[in-house]
N, C-alpha and C positions, 0 to 999 in steps of 0.2 A: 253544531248550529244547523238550524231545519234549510239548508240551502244548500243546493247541490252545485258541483263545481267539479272540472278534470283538468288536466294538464297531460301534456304529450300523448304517445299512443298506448293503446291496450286492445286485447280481445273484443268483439263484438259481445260476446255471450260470457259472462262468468262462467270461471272454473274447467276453462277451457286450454288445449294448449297453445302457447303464443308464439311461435318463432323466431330467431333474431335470422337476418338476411344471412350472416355469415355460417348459418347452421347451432344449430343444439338449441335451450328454449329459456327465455327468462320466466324468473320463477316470482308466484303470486304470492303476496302477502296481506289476512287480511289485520287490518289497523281498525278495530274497534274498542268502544266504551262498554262498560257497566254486563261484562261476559260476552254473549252474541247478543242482547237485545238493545241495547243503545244504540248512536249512531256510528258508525264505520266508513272507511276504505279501502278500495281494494288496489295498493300498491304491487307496480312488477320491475322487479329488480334484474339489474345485467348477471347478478350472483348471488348464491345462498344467502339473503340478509341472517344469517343462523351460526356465523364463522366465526367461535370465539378461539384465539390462537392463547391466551395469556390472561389470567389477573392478578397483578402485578400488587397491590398494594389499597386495600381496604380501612379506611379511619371517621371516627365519627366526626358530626360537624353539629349535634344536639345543642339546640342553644341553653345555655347556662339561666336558669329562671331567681329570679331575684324575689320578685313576690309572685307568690303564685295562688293567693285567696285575696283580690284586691277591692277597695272597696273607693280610693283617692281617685281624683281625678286628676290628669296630668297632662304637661304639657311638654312635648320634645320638641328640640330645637334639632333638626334634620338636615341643614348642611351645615351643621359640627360633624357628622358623618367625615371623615378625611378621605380622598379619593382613593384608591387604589390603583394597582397595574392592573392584577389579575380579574378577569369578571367575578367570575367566583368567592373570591379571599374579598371581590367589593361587598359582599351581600350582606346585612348587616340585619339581621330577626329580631326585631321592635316589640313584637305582641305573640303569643299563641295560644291556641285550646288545641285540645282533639281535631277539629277539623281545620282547620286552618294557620297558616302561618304569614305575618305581614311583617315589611323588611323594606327600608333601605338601602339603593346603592349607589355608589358612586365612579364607575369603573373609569379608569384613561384609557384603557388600548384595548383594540377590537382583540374579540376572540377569535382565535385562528391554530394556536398551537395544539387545541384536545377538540374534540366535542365534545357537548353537553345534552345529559339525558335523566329528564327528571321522571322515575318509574311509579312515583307516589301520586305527585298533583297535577293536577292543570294548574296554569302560571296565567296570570297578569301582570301583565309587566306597565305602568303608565310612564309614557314619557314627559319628565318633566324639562329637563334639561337634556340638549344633543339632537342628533339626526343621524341617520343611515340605512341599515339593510337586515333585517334578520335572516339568515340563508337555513335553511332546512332542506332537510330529504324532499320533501313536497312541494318546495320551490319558495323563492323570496318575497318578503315583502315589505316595502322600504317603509320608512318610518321618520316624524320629525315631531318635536313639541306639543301636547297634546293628544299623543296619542295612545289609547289602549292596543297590548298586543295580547291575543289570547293564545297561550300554547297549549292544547291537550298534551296531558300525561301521554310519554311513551315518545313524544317527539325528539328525535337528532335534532338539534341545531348549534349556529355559531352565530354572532354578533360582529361587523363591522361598526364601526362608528367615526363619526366626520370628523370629527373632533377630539381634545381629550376632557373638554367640562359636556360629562353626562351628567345629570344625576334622576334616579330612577326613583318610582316608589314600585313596590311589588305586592301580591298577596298569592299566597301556595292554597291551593283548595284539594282538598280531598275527597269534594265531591262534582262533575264537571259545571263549569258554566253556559248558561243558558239566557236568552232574552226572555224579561218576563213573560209571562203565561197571556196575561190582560194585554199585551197588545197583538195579541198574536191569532189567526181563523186556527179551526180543526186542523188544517193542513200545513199550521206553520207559518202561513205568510203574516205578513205585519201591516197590519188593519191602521187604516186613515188615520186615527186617531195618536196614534204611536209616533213618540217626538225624533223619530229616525226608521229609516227602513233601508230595503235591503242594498240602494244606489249608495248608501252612504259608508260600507261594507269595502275592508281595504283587503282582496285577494290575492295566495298565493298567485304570484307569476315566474320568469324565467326560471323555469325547471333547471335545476344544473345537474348532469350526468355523468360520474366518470365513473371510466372502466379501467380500475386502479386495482394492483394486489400491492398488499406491505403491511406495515406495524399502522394502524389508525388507533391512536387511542382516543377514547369515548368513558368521561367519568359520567358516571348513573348516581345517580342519590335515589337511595331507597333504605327508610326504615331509619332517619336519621344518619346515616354513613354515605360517605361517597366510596362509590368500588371503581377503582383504576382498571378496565378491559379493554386489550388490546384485538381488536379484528383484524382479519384476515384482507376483507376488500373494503375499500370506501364506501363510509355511510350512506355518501350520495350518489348513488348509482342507480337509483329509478328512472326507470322510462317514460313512465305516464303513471298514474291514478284517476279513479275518478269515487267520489261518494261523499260523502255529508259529512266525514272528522276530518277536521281540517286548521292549522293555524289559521288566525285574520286579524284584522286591526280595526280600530274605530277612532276617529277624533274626538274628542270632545266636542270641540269645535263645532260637530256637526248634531250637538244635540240639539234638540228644539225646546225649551222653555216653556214647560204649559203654567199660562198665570190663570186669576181668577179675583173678582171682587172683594175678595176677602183673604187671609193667609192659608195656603194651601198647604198640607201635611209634607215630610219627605219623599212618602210614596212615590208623588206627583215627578221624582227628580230618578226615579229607577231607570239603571242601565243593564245590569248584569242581576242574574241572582243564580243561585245553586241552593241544595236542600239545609247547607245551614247556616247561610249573610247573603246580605243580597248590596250590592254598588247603587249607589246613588252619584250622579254628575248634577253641581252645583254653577250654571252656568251665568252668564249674563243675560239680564231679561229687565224687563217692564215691571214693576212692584203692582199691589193689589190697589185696586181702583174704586173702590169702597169711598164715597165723602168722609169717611168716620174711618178709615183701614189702619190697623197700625202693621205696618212692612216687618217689621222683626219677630220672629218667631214667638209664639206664648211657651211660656215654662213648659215642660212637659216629662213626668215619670220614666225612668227609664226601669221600666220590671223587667222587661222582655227577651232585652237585647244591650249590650255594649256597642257603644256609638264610637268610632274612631273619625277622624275628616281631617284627611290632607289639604293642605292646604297652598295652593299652586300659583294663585297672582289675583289681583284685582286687593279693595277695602271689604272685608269680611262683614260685612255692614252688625254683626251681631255678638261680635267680640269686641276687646280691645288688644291692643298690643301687640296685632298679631301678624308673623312676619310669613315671606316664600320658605318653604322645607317646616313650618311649624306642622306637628301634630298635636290634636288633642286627644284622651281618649275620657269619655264621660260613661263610667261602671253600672252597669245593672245595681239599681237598690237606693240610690238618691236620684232626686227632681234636678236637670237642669233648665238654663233657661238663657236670655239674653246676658251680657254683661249688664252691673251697672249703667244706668246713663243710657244703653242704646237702644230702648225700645223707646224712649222719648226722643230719641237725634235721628230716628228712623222718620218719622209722624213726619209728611208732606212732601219726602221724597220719589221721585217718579221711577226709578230706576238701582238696579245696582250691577256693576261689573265683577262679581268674586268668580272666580274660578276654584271650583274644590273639589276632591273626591272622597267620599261619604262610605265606608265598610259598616255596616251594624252585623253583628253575630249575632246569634241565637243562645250560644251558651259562652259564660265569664272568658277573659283573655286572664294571661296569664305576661308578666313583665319581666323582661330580658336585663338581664345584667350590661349589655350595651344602651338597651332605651333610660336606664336610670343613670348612663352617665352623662344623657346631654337631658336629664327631667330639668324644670326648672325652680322645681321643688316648692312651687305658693301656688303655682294654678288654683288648686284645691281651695283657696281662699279668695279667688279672683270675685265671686260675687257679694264678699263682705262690702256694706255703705258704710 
């Protein structure tokens, strides 16, 4: 993210040496994207973040694809999902391509017994259901309904949670994310016109630090498998950072609605994009103000991209039927469009409250053998009159 941010202390000068009070030096690490040329961190640890003692147990977690040339449109019902204990065993991979992976979770109890490190993606995690604290190497930061977390690949972290009704939706990127380009100057700052800026940016806080030796295990997912490695010191034993890669969170809540006299394209709802989907937030707002406007979306071609949209609270004012935890995904290669009936039940209303989140990909998804056990298997027919 183009915003700079530190926590606790470091050297003045990079790449220098740092001293701890009690003699000898914590050691620099840096934390960057895309080789050295993306953005980065420069973490400094109480010890070699580098101390592998063990790896104990390696196993794949490759979701099982059910169709994998799809052309149907469908609809999952998302809290059939069953809760789990474990964060991990919650996570449940609904859709994928090459780039990306989108999933379902449903966890009960904070994570606490391993850490977690995903070496492939950046994560989005939305909060639909629950509240609490993501803790990471680079410090916490709390979280409740509504909210997006974004975790760059390579980050430690664990999950507390207030609760045991979480329920999560996710999407794994394999390429980082980014605010779009359009609302952003040369320098990354986020121009008037952009429906959130940088006040509304939920930052690491309370660094937590220990100077811990023992068994820490830390499962990695990379490449499809998770690898069980046990270290030598605690994950979390940074002192300070400071630099531009960083977790953070966003509310929904705090997006801003741009409307217009007439029905505005999805574009208009972008929150996130990477080089191959970009997030859209579907918020509450004001409908279009045209004497003549019809509020519900026109049909529109899907060549481009696969359309996915969670769907999180409010009357979806452009479907039917349609509940909290549904998804739908609408396939590159057919027109979709309103339901039935709803672009006439739209006509003279001032407003609508849906709450949704909006993934379009770039290239076809591909259907998990868990998404086709809660399909509802007629979507696909849902616009016959």
């Amino acid at each position: 993210m183009p915003l700079y941010h530190k926590l606790g202390n470091f050297p003045q000068k990079r790449h220098t040496q740092f001293e701890k009070p009690t003699g000898g030096f914590y050691y620099e690490q840096l934390f960057g994207t895309e080789g050295f040329h993306g953005h980065s961190s420069l973490l400094y640890h109480v010890h070699r973040p580098t101390q592998v003692k063990e790896i104990t147990k390696s196993y794949s977690i490759e979701p099982k694809i059910a169709i994998d040339k799809n052309i149907k449109s469908l609809l999952l019902k998302g809290f059939e999902i069953k809760p789990e204990d474990d964060f991990l065993d919650s996570r449940k991979p609904m859709l994928v391509n090459k780039d990306c992976t989108i999933g379902l979770a449903a966890p009960k109890k904070s994570l606490r017994s391993y850490f977690y490190k995903n070496a492939d993606a950046d994560e989005m995690i939305f909060i639909h259901k629950g509240s609490g604290t993501l803790r990471t190497m680079m410090g916490n930061i709390s979280f409740e309904y509504g909210d997006y977390l974004i975790i760059p690949r390579g980050i430690i972290y664990q999950i507390d949670f207030n609760t045991e009704e979480n329920r999560l939706f996710y999407v794994e990127s394999f390429t980082p994310f980014y605010t779009p380009k359009r609302y952003k100057n040369e320098s990354g700052q986020h121009l008037e016109h952009s429906p959130f800026c940088e006040r509304d940016f939920k930052l690491p806080s309370e660094l937590e630090t220990y100077d811990e030796k023992g068994d820490f295990l830390i499962k990695i997912k990379k490449e499809g498998m998770i690898h069980e490695v046990v270290y030598a010191t605690h994950p979390f034993d940074v002192v300070g950072w400071d630099g531009y890669n960083f977790p953070y969170g966003f509310s929904i809540h705090n997006f801003e609605p741009i409307t217009g006299r007439v029905h505005l394209p999805p574009p208009i709802h972008q929150t996130f994009e990477t080089a191959t989907f970009v997030v859209c937030s579907f918020c509450p707002r004001l409908y279009d103000y045209h004497p003549k406007a019809i509020p519900a979306p026109y049909n529109h071609s899907n060549i481009d991209s696969d359309e996915v949209l969670y769907y999180v609270d409010g009357d979806f004012m452009s479907r039917n039927n349609i509940e909290q935890g549904h998804i739908t995904l609408h396939p590159k290669g057919i027109p979709h469009g309103p339901a039935p009936g709803a672009m006439e039940r739209s006509i003279g209303h001032k407003e609508t409250l849906e709450l949704a989140v909006m993934v379009d990909t770039f290239r076809p998804l591909m259907v998990t053998e868990y998404a086709m056990g809660i399909d509802d298997g007629k979507y696909y027919k849902s616009w016959m009159e």
